[in-house]
Structures are given as structure tokens and as C-alpha cells.
Biopython code that builds the backbone (N, CA, C, O; Angstrom):
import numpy as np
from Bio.PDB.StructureBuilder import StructureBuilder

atoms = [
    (1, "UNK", "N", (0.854, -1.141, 0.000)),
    (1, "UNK", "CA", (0.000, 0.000, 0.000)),
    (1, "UNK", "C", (0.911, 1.217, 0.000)),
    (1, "UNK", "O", (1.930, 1.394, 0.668)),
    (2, "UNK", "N", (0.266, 2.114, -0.992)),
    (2, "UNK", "CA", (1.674, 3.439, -0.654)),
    (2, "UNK", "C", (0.690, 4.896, -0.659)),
    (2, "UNK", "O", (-0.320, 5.092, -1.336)),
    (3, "UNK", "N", (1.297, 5.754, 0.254)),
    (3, "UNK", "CA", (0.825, 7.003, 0.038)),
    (3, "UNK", "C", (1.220, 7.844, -1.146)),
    (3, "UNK", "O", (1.908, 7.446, -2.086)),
    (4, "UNK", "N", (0.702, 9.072, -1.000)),
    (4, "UNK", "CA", (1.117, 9.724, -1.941)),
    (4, "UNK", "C", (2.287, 9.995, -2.716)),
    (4, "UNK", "O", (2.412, 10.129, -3.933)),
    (5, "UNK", "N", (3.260, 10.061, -1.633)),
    (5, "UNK", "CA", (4.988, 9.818, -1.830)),
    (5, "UNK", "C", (5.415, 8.068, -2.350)),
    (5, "UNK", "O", (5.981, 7.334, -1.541)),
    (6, "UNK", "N", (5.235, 7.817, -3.066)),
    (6, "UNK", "CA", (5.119, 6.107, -3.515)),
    (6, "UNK", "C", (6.555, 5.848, -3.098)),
    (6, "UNK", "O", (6.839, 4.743, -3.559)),
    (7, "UNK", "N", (7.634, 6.367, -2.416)),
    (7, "UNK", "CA", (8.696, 5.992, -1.911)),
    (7, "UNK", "C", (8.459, 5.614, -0.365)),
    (7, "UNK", "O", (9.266, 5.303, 0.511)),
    (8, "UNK", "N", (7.047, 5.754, -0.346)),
    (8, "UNK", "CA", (6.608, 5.608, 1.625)),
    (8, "UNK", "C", (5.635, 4.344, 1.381)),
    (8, "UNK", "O", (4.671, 4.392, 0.616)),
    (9, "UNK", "N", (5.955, 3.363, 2.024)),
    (9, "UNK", "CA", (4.460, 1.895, 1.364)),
    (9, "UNK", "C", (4.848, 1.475, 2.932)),
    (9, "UNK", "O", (5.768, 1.735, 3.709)),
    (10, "UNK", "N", (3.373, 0.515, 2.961)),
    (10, "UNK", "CA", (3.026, -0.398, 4.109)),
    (10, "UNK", "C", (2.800, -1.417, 3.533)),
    (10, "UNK", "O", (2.010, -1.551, 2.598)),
    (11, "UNK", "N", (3.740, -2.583, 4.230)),
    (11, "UNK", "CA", (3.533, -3.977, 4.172)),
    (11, "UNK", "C", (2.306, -4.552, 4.639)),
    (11, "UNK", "O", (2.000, -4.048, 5.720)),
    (12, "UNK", "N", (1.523, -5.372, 4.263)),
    (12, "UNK", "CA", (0.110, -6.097, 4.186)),
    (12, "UNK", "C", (0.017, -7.308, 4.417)),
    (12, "UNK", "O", (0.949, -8.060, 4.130)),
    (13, "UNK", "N", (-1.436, -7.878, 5.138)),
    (13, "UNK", "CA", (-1.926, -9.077, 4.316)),
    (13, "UNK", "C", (-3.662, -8.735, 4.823)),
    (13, "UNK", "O", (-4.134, -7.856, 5.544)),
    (14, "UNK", "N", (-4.105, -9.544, 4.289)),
    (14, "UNK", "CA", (-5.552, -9.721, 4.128)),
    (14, "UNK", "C", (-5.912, -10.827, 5.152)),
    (14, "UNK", "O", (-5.140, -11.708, 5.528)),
    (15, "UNK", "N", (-7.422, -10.624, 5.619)),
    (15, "UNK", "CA", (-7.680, -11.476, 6.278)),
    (15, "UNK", "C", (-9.217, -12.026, 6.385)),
    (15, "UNK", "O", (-9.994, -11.211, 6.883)),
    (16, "UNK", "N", (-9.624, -12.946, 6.098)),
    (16, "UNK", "CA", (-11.468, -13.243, 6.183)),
    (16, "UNK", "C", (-11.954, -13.252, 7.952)),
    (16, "UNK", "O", (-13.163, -13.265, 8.184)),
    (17, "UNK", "N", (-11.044, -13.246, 9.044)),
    (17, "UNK", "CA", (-11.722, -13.027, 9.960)),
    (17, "UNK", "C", (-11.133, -12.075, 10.916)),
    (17, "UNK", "O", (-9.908, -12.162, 10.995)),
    (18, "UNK", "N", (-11.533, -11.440, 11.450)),
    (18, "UNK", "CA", (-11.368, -10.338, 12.799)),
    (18, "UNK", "C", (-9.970, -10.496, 13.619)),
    (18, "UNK", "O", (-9.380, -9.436, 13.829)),
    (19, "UNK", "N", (-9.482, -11.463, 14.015)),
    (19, "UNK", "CA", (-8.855, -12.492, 14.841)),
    (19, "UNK", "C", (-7.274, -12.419, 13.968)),
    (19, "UNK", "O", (-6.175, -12.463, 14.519)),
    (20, "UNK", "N", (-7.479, -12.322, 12.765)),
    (20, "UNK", "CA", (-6.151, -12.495, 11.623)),
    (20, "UNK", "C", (-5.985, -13.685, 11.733)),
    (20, "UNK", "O", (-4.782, -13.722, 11.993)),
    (21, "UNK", "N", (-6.445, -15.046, 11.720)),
    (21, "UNK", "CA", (-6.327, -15.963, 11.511)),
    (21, "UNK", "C", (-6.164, -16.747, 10.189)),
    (21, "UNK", "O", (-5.124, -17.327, 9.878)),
    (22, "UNK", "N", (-7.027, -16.719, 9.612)),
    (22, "UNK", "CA", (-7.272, -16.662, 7.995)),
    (22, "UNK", "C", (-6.816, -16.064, 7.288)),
    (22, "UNK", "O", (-7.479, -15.117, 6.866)),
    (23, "UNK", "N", (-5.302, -16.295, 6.709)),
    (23, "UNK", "CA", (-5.032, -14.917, 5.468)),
    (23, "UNK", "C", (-5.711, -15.475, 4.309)),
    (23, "UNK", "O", (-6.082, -16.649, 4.296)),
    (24, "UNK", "N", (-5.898, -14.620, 3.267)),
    (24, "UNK", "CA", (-6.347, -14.697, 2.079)),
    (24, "UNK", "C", (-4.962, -14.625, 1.255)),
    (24, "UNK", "O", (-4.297, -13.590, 1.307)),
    (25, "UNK", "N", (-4.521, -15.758, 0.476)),
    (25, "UNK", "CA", (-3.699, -15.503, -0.422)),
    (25, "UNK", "C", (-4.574, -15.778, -1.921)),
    (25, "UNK", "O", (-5.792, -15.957, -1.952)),
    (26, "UNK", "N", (-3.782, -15.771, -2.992)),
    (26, "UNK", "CA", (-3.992, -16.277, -4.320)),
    (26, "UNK", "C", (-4.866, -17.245, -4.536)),
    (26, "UNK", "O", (-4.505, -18.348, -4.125)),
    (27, "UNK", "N", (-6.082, -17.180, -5.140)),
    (27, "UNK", "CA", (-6.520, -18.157, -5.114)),
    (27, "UNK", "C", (-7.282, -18.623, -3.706)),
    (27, "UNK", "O", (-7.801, -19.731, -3.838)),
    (28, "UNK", "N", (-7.459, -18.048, -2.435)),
    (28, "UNK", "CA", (-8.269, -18.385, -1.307)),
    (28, "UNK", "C", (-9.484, -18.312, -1.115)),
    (28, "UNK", "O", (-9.721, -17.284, -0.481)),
    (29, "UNK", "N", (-10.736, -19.104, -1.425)),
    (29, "UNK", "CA", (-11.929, -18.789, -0.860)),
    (29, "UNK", "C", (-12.224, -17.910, -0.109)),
    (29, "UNK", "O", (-11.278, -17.550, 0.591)),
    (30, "UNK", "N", (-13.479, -17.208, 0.116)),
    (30, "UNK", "CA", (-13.468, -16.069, 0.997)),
    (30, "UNK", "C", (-14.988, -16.442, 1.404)),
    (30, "UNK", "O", (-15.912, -16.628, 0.612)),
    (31, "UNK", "N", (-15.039, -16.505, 2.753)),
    (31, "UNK", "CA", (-16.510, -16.710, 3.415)),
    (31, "UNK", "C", (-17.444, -15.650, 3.418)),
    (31, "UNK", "O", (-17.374, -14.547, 3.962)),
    (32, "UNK", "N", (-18.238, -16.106, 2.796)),
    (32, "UNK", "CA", (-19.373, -15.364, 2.442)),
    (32, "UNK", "C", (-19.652, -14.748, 3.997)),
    (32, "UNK", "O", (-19.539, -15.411, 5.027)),
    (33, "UNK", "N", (-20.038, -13.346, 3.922)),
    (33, "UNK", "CA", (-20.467, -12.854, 5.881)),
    (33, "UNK", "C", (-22.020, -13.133, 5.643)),
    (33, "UNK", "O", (-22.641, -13.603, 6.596)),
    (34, "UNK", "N", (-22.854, -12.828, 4.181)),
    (34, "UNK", "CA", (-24.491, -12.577, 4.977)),
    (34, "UNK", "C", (-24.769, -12.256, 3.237)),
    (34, "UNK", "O", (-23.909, -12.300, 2.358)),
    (35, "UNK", "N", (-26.015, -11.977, 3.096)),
    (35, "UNK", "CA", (-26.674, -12.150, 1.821)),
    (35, "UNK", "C", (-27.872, -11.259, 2.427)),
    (35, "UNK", "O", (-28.435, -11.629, 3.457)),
    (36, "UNK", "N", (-28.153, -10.371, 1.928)),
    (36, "UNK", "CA", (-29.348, -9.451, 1.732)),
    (36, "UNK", "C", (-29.716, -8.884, 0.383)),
    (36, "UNK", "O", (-29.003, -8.265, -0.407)),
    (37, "UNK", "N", (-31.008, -9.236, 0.291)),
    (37, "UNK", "CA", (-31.776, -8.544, -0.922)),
    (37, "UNK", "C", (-31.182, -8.881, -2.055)),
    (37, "UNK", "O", (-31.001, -8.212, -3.072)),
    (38, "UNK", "N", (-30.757, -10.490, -1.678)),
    (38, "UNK", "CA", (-30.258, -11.104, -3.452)),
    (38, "UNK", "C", (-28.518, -10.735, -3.280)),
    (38, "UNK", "O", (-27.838, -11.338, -4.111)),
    (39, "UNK", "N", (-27.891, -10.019, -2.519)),
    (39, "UNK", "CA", (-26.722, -9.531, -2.586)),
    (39, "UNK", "C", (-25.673, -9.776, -1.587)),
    (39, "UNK", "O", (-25.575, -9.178, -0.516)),
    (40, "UNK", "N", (-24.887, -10.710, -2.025)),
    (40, "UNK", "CA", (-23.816, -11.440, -1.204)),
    (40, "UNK", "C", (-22.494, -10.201, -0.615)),
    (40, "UNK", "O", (-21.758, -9.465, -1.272)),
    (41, "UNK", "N", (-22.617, -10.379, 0.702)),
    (41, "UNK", "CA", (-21.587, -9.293, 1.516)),
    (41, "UNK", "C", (-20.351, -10.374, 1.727)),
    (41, "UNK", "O", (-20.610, -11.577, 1.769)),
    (42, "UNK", "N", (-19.100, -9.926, 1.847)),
    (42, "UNK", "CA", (-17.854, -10.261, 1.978)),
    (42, "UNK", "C", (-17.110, -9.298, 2.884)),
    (42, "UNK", "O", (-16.949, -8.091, 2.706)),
    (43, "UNK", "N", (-16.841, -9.778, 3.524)),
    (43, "UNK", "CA", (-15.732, -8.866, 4.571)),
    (43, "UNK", "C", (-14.282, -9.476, 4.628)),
    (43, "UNK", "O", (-13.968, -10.666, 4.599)),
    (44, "UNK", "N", (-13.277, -8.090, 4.736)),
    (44, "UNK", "CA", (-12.240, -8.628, 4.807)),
    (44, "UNK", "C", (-11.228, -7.573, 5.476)),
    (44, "UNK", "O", (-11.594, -6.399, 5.424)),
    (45, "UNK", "N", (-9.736, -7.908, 6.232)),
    (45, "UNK", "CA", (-9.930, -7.497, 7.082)),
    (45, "UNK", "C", (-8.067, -6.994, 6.765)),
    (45, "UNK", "O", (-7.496, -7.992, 6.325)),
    (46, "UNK", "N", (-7.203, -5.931, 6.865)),
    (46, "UNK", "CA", (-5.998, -5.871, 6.594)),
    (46, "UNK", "C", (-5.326, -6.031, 7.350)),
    (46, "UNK", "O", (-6.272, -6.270, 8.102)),
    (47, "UNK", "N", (-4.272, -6.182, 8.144)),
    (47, "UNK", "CA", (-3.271, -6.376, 8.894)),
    (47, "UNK", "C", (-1.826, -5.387, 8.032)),
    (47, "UNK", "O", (-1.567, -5.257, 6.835)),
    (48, "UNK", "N", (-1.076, -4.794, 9.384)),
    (48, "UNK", "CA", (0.091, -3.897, 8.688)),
    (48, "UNK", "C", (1.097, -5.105, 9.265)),
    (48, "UNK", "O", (0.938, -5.637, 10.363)),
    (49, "UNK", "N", (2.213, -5.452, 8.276)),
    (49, "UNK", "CA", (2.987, -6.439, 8.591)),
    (49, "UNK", "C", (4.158, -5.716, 9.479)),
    (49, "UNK", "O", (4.430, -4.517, 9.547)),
    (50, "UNK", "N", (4.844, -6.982, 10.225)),
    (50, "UNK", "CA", (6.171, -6.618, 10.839)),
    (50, "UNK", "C", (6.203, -5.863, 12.329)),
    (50, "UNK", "O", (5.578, -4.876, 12.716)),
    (51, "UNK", "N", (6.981, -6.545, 12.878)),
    (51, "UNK", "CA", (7.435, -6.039, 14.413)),
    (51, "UNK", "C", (6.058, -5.433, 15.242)),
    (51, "UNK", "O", (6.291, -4.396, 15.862)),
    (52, "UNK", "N", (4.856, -5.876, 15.317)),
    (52, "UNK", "CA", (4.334, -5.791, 16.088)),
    (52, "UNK", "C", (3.742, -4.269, 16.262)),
    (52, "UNK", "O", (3.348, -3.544, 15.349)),
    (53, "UNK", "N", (3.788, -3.900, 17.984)),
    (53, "UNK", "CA", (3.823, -2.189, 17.910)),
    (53, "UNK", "C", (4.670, -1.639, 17.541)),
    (53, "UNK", "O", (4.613, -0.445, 17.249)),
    (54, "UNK", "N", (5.652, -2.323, 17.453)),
    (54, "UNK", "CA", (7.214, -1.282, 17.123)),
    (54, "UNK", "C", (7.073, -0.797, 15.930)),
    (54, "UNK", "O", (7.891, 0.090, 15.685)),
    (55, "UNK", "N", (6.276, -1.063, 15.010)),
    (55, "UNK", "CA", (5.980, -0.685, 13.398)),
    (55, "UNK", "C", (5.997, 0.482, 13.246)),
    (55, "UNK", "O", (5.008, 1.119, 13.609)),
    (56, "UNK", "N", (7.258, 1.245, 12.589)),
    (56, "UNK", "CA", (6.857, 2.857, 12.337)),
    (56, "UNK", "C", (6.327, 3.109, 10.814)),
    (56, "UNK", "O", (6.956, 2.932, 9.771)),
    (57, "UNK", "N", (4.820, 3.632, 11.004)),
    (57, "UNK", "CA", (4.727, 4.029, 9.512)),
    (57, "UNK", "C", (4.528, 4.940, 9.617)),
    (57, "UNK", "O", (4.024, 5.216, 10.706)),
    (58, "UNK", "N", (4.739, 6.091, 8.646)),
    (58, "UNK", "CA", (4.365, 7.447, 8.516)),
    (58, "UNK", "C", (3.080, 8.157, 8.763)),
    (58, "UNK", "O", (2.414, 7.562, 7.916)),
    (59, "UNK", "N", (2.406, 8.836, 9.202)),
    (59, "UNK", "CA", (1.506, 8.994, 9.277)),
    (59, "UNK", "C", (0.934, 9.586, 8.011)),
    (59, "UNK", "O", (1.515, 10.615, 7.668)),
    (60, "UNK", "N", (-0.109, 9.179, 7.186)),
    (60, "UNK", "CA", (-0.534, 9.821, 5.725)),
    (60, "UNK", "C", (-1.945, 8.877, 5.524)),
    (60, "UNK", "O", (-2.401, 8.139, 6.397)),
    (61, "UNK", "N", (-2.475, 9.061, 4.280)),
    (61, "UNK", "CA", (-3.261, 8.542, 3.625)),
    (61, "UNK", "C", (-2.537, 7.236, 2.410)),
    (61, "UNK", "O", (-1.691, 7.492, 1.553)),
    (62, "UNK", "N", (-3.128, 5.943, 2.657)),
    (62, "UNK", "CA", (-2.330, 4.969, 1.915)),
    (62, "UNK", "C", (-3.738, 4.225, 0.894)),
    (62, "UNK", "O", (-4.920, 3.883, 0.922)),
    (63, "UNK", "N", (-2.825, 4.297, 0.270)),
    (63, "UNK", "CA", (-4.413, 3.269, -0.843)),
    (63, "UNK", "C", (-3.432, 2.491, -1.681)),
    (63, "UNK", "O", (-2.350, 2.736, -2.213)),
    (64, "UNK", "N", (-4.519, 1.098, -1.555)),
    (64, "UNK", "CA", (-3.816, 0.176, -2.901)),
    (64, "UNK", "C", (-5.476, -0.300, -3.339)),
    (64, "UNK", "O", (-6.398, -0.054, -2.561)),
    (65, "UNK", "N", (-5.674, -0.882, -4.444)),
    (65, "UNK", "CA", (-6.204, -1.909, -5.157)),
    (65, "UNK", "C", (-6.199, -3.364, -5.100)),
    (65, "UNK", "O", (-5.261, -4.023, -5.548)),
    (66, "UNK", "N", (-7.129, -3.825, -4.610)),
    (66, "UNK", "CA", (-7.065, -5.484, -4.173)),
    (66, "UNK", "C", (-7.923, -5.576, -5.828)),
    (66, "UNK", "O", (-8.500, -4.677, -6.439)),
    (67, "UNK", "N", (-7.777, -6.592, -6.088)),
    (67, "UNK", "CA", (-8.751, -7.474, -7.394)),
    (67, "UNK", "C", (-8.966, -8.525, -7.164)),
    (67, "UNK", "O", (-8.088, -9.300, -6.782)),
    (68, "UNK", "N", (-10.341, -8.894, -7.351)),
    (68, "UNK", "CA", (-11.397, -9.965, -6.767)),
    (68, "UNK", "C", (-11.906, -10.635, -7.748)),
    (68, "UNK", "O", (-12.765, -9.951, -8.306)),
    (69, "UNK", "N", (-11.767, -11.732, -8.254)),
    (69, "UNK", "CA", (-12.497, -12.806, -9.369)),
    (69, "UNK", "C", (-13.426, -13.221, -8.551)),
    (69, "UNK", "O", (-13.173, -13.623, -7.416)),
    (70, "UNK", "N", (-14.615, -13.159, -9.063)),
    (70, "UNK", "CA", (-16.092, -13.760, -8.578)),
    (70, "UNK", "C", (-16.530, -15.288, -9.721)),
    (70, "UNK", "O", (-16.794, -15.047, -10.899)),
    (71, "UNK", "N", (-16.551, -16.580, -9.273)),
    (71, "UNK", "CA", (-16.728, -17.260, -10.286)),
    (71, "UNK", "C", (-17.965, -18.025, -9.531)),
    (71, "UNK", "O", (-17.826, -18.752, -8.547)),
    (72, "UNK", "N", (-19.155, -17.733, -10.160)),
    (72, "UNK", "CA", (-20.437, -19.044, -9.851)),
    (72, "UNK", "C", (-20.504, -20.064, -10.212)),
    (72, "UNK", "O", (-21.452, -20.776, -9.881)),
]
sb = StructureBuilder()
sb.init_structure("model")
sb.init_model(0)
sb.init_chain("A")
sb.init_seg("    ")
for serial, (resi, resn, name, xyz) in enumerate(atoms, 1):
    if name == "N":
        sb.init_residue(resn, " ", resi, " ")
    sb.init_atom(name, np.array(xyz, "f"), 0.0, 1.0, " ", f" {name:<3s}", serial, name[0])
structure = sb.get_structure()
């Protein structure tokens, strides 16, 4: 994930439950949370990698792009 300065990024992973138990890699199923009005909800959950609290990240705005294949 990187802020505006793309020389400043945060290490990641994804996760399907609260707990960080479940990472989502390549290819991982993702548990459906709930279905309303015909429309399937997915939750998912980020984790910042490395050393715990000791983690210094900059303070800013960070955005990346996840991409999601949906196959019925």
C-alpha cells in the first residue's frame, strides 16, 4: 500500500476473519459474511505487517487496489 509519496508503502496481508487468523492468499476462498436482498456481503480485514507495535509508519493517507475474481 503506498501514500502519496510512492517511496513511503506499508507492508500487508488480508484477512477473512477479525482475529487475523485466515489470510487470504492467491486463489483463497473467501466466506461469504451474509446475503441481503439477493446480494452477497464479503468482509475482509488488513493487517500492517512486521514487528508488532514497534511498526513505524508514517503517518498519511495509503491506498492500494485489491482485485477480486467472482466465479459461480
Amino acid at each position: 500500500m503506498n501514500s502519496a509519496n510512492t517511496s513511503q508503502g506499508v507492508a500487508y496481508r488480508l484477512y477473512s476473519d477479525s482475529s487475523f487468523n485466515n489470510e487470504i492468499t492467491n486463489n483463497t476462498p473467501i466466506p461469504k459474511a451474509n446475503t441481503t436482498a439477493g446480494v452477497d456481503n464479503y468482509t475482509l480485514y488488513g493487517r500492517i505487517q512486521g514487528g508488532g507495535n514497534s511498526v513505524t509508519v508514517n503517518p498519511g493517507i495509503y491506498t492500494d487496489t485489491i482485485n477480486v475474481s467472482v466465479i459461480y
